[in-house]
MIDREN-361806 format. One record per atom (N, C-alpha, C, O, CB): residue number from 0; x negated, z, y. Coordinates in steps of 0.1 Angstrom, whole numbers, plus 5000, padded with zeros to 4 digits. Glycine has a CB too. Layout:
// residues N
num:u:w:v
NUM:X:Z:Y;
...
***
This chain:
// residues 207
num:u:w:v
0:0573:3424:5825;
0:0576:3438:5825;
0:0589:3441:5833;
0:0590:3439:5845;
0:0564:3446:5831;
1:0600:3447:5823;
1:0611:3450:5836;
1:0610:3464:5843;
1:0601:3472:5841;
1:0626:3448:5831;
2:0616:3466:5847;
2:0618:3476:5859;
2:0621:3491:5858;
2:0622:3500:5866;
2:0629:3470:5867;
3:0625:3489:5840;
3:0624:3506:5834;
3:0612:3504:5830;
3:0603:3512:5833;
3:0634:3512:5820;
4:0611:3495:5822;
4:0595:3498:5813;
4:0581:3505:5823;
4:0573:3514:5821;
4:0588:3479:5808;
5:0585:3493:5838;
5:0576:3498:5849;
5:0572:3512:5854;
5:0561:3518:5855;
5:0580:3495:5858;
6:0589:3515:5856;
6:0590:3530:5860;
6:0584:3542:5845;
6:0577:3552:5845;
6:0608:3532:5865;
7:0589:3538:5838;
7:0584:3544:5827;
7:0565:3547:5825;
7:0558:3557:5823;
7:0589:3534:5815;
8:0563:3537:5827;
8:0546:3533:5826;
8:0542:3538:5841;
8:0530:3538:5843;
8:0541:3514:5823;
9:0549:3541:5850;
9:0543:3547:5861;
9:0546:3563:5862;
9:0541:3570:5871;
9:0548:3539:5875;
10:0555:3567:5852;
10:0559:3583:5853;
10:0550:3586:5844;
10:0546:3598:5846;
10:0575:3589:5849;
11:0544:3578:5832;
11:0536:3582:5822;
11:0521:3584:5826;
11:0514:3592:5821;
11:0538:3573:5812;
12:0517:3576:5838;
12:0505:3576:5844;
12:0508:3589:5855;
12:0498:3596:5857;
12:0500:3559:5850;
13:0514:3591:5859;
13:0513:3600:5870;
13:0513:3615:5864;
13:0508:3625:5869;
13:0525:3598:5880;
14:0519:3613:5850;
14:0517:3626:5845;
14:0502:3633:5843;
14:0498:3644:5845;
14:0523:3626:5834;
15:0498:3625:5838;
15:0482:3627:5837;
15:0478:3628:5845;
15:0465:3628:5843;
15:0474:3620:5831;
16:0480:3628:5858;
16:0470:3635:5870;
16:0479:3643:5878;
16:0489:3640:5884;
16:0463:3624:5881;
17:0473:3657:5876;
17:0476:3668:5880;
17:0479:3659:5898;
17:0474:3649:5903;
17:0461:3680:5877;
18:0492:3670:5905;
18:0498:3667:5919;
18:0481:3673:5929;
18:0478:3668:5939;
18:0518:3678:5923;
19:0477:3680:5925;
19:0464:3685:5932;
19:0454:3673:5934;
19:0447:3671:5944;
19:0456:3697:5925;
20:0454:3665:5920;
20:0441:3657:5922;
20:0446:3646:5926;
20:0436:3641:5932;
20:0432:3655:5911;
21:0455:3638:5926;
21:0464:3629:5932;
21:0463:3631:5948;
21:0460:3621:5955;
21:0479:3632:5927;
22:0464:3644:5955;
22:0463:3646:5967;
22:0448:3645:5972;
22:0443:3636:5978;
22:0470:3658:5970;
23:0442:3655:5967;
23:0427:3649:5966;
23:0423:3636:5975;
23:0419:3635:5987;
23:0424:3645:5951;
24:0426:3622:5961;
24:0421:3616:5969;
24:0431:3608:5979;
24:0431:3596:5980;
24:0412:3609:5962;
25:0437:3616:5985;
25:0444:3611:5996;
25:0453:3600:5987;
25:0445:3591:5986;
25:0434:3604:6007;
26:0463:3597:5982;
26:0469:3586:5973;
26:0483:3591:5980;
26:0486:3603:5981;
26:0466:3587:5954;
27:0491:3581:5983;
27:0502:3581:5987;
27:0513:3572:5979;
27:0512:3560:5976;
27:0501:3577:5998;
28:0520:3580:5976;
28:0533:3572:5964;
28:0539:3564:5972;
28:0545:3569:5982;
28:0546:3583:5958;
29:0540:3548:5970;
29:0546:3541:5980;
29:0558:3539:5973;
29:0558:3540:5961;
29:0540:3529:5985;
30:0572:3535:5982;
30:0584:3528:5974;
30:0579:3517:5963;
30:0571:3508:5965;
30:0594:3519:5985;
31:0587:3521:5948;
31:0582:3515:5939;
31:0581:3499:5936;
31:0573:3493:5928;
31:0589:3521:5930;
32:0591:3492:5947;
32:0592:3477:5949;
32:0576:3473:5951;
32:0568:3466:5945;
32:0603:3471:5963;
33:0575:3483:5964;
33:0557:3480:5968;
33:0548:3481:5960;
33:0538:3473:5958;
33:0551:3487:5979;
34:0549:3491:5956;
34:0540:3495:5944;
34:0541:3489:5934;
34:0530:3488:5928;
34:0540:3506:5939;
35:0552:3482:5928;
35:0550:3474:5917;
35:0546:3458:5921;
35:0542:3448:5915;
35:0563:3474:5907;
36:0549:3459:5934;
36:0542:3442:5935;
36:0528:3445:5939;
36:0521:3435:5942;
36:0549:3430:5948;
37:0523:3454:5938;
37:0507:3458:5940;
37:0499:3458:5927;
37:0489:3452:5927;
37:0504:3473:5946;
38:0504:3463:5920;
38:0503:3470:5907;
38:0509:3461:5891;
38:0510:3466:5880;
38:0513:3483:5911;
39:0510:3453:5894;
39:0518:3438:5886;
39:0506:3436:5876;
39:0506:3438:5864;
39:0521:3422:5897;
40:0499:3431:5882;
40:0488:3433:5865;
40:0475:3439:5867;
40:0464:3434:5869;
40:0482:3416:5857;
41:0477:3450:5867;
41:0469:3465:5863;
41:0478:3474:5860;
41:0490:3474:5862;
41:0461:3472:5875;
42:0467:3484:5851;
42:0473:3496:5843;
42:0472:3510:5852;
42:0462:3517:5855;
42:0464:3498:5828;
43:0487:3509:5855;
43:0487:3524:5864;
43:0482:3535:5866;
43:0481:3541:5876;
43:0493:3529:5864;
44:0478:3538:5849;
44:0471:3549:5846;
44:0456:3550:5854;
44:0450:3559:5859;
44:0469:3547:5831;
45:0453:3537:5852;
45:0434:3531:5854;
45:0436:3531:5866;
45:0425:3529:5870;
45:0425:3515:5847;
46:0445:3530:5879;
46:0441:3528:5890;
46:0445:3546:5898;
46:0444:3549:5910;
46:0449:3512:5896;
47:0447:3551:5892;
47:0454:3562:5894;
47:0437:3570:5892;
47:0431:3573:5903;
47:0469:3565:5881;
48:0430:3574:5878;
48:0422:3573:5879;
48:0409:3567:5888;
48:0399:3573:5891;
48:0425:3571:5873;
49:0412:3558:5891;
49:0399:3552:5900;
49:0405:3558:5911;
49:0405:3570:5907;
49:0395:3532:5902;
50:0409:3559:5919;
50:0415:3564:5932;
50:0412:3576:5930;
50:0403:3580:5938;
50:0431:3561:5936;
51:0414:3585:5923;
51:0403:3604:5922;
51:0395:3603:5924;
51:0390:3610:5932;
51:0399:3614:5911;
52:0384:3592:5917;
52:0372:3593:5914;
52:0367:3587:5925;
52:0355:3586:5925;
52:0367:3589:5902;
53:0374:3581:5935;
53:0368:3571:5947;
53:0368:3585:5955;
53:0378:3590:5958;
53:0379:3556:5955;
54:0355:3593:5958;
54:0352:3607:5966;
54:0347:3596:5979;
54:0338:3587:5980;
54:0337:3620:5957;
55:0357:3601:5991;
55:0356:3593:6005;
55:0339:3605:6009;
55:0338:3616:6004;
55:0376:3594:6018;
56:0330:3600:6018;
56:0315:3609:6023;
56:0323:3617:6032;
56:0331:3613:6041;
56:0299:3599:6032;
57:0319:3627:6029;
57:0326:3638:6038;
57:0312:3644:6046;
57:0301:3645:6040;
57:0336:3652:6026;
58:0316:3651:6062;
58:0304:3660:6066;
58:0310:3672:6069;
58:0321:3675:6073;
58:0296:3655:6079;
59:0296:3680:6063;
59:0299:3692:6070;
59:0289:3698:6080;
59:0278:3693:6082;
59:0302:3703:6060;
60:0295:3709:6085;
60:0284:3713:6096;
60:0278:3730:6087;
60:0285:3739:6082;
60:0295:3717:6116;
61:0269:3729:6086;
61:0267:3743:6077;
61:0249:3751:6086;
61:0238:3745:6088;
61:0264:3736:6052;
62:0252:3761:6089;
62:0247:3775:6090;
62:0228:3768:6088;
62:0227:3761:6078;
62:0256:3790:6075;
63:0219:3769:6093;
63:0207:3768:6084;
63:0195:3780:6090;
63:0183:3780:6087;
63:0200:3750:6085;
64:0201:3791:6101;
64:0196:3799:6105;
64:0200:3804:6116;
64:0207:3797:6122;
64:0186:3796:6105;
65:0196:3819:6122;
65:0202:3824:6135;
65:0201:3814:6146;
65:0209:3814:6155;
65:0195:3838:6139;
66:0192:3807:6144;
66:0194:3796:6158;
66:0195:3781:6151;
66:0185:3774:6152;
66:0178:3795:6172;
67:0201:3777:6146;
67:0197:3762:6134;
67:0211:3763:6126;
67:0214:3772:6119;
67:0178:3764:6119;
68:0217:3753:6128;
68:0225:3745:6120;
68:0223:3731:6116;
68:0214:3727:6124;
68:0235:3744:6125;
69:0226:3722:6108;
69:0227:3708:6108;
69:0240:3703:6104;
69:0249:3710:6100;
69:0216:3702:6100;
70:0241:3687:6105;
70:0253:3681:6095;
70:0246:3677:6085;
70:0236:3671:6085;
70:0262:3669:6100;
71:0253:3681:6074;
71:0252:3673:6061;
71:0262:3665:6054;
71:0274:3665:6057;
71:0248:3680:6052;
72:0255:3657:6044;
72:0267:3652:6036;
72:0271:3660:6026;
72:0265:3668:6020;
72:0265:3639:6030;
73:0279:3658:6024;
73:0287:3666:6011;
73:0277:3662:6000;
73:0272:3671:5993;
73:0306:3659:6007;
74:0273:3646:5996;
74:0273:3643:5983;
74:0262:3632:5992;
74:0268:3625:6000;
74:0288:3638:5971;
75:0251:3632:5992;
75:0240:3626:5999;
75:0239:3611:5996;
75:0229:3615:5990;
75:0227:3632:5995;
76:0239:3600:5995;
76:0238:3587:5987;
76:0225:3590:5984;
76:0216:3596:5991;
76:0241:3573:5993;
77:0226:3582:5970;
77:0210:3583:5963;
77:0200:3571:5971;
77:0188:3571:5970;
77:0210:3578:5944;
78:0211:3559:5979;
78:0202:3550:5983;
78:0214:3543:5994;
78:0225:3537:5991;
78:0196:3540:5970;
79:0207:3545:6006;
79:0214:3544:6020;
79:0208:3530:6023;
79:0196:3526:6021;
79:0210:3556:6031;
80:0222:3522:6032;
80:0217:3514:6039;
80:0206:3511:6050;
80:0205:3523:6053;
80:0225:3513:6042;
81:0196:3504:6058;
81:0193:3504:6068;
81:0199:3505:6077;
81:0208:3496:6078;
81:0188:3499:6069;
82:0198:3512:6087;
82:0206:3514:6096;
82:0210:3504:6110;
82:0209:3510:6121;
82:0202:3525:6099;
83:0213:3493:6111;
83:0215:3486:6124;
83:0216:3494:6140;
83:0220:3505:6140;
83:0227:3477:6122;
84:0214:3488:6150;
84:0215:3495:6158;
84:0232:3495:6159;
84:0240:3489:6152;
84:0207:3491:6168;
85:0236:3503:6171;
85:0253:3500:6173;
85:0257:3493:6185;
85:0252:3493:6196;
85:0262:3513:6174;
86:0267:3486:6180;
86:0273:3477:6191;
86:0287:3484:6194;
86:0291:3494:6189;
86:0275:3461:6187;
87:0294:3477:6203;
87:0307:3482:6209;
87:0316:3463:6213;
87:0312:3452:6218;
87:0302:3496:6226;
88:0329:3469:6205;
88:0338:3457:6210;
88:0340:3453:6225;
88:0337:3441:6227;
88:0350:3460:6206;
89:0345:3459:6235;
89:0347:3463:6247;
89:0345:3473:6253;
89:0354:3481:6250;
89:0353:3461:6249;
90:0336:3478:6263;
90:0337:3493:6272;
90:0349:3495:6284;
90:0351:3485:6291;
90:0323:3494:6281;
91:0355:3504:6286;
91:0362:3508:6295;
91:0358:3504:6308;
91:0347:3508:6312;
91:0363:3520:6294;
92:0366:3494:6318;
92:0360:3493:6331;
92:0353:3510:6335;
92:0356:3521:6332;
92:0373:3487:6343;
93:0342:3501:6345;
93:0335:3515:6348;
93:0324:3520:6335;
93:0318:3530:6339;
93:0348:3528:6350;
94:0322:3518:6327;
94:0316:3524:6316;
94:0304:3509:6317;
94:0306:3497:6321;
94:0329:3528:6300;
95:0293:3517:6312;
95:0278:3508:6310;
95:0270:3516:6302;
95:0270:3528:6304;
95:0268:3504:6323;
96:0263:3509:6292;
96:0250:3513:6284;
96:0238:3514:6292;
96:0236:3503:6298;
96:0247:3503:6274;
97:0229:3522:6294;
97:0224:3527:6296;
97:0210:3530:6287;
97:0199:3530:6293;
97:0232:3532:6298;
98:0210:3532:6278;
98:0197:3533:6266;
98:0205:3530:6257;
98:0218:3530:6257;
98:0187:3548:6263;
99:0192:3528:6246;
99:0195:3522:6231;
99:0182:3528:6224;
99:0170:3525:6228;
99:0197:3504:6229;
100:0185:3535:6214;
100:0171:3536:6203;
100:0172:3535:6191;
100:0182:3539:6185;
100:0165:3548:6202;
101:0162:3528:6183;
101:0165:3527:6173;
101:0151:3534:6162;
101:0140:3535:6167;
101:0170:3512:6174;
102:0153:3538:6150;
102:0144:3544:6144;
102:0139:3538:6137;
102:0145:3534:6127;
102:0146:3552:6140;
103:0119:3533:6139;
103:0115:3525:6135;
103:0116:3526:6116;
103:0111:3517:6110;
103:0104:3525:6142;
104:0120:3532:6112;
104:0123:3534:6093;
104:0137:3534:6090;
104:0143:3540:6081;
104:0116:3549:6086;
105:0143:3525:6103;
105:0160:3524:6099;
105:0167:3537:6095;
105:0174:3537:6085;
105:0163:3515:6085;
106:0165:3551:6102;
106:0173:3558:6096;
106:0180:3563:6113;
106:0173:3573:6117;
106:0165:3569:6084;
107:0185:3562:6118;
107:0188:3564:6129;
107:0189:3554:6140;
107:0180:3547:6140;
107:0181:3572:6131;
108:0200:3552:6150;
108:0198:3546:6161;
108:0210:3552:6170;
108:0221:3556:6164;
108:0196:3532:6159;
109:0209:3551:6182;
109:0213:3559:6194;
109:0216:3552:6208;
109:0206:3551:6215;
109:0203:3567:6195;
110:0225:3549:6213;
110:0232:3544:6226;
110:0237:3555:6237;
110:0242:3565:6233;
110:0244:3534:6221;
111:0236:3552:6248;
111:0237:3565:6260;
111:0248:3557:6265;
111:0245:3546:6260;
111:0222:3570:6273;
112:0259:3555:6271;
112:0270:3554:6281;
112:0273:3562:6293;
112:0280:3572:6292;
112:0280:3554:6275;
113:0267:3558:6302;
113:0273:3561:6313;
113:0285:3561:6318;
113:0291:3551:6320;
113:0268:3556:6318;
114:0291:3572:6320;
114:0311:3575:6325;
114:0312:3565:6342;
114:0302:3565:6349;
114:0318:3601:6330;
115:0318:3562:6343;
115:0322:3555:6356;
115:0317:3565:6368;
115:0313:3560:6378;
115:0338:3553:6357;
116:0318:3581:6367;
116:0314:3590:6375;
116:0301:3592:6375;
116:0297:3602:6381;
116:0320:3600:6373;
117:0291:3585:6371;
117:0279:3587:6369;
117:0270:3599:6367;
117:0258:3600:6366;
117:0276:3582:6377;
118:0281:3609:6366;
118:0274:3621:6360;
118:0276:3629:6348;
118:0270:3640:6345;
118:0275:3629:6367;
119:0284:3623:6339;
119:0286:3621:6325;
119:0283:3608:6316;
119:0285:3596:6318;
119:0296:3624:6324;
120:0278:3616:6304;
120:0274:3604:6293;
120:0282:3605:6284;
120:0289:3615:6283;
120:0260:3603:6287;
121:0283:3596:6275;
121:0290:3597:6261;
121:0272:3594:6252;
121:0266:3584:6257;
121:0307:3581:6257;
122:0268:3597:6247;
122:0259:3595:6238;
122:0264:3592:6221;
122:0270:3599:6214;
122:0251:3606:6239;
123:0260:3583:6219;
123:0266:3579:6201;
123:0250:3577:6192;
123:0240:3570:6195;
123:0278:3559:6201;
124:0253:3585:6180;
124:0241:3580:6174;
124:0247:3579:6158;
124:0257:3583:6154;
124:0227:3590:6176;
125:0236:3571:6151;
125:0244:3571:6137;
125:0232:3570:6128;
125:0222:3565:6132;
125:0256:3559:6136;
126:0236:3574:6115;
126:0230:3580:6104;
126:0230:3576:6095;
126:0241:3572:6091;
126:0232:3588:6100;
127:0218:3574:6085;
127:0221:3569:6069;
127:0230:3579:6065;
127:0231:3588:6074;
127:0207:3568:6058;
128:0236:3579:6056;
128:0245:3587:6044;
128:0236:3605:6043;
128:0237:3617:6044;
128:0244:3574:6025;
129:0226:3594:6039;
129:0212:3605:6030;
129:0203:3610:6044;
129:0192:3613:6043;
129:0197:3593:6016;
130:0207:3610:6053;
130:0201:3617:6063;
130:0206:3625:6066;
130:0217:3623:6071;
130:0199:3612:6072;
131:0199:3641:6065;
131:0209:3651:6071;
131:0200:3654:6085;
131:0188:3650:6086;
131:0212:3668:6059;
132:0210:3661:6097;
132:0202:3663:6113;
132:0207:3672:6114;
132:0218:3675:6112;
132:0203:3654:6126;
133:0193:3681:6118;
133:0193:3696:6124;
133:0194:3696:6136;
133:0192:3686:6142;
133:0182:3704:6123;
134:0199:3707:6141;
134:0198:3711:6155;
134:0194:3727:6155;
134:0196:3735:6146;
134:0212:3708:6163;
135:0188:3728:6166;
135:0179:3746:6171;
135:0189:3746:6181;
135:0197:3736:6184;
135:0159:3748:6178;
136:0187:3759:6189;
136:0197:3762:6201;
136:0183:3770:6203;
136:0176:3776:6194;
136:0215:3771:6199;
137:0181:3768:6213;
137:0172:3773:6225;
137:0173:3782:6230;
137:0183:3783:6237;
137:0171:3767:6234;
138:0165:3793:6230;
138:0171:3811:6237;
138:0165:3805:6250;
138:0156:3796:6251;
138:0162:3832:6229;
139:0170:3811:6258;
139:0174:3809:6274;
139:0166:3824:6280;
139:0169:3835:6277;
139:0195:3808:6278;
140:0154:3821:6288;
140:0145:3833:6285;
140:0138:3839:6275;
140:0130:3848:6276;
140:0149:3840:6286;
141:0140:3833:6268;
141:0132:3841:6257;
141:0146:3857:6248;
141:0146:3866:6240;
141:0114:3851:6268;
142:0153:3854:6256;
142:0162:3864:6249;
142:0180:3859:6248;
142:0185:3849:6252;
142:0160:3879:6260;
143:0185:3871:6241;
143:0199:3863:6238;
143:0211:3875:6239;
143:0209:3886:6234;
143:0199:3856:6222;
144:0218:3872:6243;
144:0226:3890:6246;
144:0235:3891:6228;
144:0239:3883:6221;
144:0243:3890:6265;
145:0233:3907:6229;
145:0234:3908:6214;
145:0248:3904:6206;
145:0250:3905:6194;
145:0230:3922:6212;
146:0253:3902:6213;
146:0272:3906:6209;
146:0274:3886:6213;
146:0285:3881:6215;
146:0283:3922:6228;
147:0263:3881:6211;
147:0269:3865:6215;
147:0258:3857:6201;
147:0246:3857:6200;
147:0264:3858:6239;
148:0269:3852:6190;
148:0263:3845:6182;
148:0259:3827:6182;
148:0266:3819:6176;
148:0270:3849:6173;
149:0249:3824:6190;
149:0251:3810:6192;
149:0253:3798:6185;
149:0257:3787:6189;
149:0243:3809:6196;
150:0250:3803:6172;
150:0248:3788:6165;
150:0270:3785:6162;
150:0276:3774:6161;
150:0234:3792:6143;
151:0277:3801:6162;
151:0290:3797:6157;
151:0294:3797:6176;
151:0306:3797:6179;
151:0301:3810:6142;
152:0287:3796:6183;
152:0293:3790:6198;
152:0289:3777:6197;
152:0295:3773:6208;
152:0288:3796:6212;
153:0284:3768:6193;
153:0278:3760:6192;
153:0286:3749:6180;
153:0287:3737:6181;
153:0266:3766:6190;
154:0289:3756:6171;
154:0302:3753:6158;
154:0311:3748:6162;
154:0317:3739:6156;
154:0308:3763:6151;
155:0317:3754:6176;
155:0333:3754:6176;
155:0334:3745:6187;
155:0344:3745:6194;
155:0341:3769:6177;
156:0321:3737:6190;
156:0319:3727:6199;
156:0321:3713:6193;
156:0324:3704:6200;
156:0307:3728:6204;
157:0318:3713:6178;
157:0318:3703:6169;
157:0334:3697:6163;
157:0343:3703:6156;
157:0308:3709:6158;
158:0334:3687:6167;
158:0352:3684:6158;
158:0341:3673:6148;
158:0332:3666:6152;
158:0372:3672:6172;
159:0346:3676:6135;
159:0340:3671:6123;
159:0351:3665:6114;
159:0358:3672:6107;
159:0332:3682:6117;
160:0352:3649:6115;
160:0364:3646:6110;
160:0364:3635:6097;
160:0354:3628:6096;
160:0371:3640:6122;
161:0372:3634:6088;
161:0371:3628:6075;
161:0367:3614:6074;
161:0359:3609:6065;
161:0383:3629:6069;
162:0375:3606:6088;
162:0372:3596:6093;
162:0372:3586:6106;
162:0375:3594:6116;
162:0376:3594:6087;
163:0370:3575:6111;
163:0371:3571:6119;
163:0388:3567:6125;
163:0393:3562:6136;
163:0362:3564:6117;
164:0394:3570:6115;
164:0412:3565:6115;
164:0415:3584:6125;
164:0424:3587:6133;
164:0425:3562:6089;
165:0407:3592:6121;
165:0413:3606:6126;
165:0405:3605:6142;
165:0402:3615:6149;
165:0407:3621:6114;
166:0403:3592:6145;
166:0396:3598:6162;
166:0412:3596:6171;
166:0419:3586:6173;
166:0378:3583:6170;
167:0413:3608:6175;
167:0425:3608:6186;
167:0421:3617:6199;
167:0413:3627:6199;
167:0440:3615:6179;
168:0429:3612:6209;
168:0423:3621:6215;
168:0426:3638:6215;
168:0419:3647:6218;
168:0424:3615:6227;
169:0437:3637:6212;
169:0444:3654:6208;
169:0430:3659:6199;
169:0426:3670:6203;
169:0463:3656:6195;
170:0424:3653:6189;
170:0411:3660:6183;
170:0400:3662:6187;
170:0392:3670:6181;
170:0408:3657:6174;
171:0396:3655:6200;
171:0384:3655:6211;
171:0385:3669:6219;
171:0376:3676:6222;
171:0386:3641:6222;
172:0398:3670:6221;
172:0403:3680:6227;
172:0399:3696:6222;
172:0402:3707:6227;
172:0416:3678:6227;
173:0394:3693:6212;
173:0394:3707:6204;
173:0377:3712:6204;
173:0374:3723:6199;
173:0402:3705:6185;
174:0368:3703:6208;
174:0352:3705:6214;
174:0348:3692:6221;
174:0356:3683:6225;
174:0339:3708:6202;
175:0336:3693:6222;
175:0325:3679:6226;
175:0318:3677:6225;
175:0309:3675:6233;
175:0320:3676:6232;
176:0318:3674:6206;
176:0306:3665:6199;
176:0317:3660:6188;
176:0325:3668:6185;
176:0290:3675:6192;
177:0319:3651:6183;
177:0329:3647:6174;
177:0312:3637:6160;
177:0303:3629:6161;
177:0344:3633:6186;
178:0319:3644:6150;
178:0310:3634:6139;
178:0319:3631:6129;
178:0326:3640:6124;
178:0296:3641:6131;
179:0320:3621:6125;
179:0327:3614:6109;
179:0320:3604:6101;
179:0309:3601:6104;
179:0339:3605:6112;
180:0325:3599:6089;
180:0315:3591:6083;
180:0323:3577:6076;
180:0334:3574:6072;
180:0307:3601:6071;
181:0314:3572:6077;
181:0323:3558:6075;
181:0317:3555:6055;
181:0314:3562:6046;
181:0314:3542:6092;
182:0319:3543:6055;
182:0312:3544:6041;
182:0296:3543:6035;
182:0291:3549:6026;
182:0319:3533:6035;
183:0290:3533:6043;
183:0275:3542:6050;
183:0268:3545:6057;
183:0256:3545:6059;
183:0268:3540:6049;
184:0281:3552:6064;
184:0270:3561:6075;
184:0275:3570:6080;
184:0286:3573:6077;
184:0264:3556:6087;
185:0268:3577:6088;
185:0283:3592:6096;
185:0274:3591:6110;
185:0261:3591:6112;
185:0284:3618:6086;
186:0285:3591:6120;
186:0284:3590:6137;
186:0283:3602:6139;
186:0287:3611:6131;
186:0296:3583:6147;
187:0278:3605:6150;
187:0278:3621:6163;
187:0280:3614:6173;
187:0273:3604:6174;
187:0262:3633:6166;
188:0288:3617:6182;
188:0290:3613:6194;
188:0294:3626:6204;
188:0304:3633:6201;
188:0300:3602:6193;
189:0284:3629:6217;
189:0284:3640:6224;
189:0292:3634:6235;
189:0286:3624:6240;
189:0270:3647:6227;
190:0303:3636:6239;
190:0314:3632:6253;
190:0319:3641:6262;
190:0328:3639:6270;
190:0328:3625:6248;
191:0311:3655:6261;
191:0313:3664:6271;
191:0314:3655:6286;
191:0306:3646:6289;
191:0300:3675:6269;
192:0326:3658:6296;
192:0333:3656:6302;
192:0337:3645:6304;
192:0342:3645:6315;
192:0330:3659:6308;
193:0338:3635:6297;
193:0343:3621:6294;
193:0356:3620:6291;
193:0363:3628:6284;
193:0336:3616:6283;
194:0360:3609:6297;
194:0379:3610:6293;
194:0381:3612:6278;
194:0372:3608:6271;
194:0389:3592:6297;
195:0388:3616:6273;
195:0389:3621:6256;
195:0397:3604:6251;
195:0392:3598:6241;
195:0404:3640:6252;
196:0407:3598:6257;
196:0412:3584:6256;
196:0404:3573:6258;
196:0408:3563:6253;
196:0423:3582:6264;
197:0389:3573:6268;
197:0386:3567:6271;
197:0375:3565:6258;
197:0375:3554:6253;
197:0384:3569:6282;
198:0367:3576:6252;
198:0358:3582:6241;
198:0366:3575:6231;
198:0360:3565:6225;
198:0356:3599:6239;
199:0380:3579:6227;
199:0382:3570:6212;
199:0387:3557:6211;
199:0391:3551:6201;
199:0391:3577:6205;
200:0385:3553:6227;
200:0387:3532:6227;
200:0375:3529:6223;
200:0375:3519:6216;
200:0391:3520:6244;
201:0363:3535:6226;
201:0346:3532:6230;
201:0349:3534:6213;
201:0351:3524:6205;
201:0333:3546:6242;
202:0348:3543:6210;
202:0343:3547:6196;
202:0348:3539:6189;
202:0339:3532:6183;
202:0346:3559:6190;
203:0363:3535:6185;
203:0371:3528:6175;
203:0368:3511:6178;
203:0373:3501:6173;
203:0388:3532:6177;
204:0358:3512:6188;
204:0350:3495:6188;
204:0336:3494:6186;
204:0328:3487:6193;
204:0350:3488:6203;
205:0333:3504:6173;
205:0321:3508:6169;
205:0318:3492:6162;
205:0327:3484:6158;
205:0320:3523:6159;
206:0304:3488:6160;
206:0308:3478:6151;
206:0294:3476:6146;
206:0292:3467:6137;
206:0315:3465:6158;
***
């Protein structure tokens, strides 16, 4: 194949997918040298295609009552892995585990870290795909002042991210509960007062 024919057969495939659904699934146009030594025997068209249709598990956080929200998945898997417990590559000097749980029907398990200051935790837990988790907010007395909506104070505590490549600490920064999903599973990790740099070395040595 020479090098018009290529480009030809790669302007012809790109036409057929709308610039919206191309972005979609995240697809990046590489310099064409790279891309054609990627792309050397396969049909541009067909991989162009598969790459839309590859829908990455997305979470959301959605509303389930005046005190009750949960995360869900976007698109639930019809059939989720068992869940292993979690390990970690290396902890931050100063940093120790502390508890571990695991859910006796594999759908859940859960690790506590202790911060070097001993009065903060990082807590990490993680999820089948097909497991969605509620949370209630607790009225404090029995009452709630009228002009304060808890569950979206409680929202804007959540950084909810596409993936584990998006853990930085600039996005930790923005609450203190961070959840993403990997390909079968999606993490919550609560790091209220925890270094935000220290949280995404711990995390990104999920394993």
């Amino acid at each position: 194949m020479t090098d018009r024919e290529f480009d030809a057969l790669l302007q012809t495939a790109c036409l057929r997918q709308s610039e919206a659904e191309v972005r979609a699934a995240g697809m990046i146009l590489l310099p064409r040298k790279i891309l054609r030594a990627a792309l050397i025997a396969a049909v541009c068209a067909g991989l162009l295609v598969l790459g839309v249709a590859a829908v990455w598990p997305k979470l959301e956080l959605k509303r389930t009552g005046r005190n009750s929200f949960a995360l869900e998945v976007e698109e639930p898997a019809e059939t989720a892995p068992p869940v292993t417990g979690i390990t970690f590559a290396a902890l931050p000097e100063g940093y120790a585990i502390v508890e571990s749980h695991s859910d006796p029907g594999d759908r859940w398990a859960s690790v506590t870290i202790d911060a070097p200051d001993r009065e903060h935790r990082l807590v990490v837990w993680k999820y089948a795909l097909d497991c969605g988790q509620g949370y209630k907010i607790e009225k404090v007395g029995g009452t709630l002042p009228e002009d304060l909506d808890p569950v979206e104070q409680v929202m804007g505590d959540y950084v909810v991210l596409d993936s584990a490549d998006d853990l930085t600490p600039d996005a930790l920064k923005e609450g203190s509960v961070v959840a993403w999903p990997t390909a079968d599973y999606y993490y919550v990790a609560d790091y209220f007062g925890v270094n935000p740099e220290d949280v995404c070395t711990i995390l990104a040595g999920i394993q």
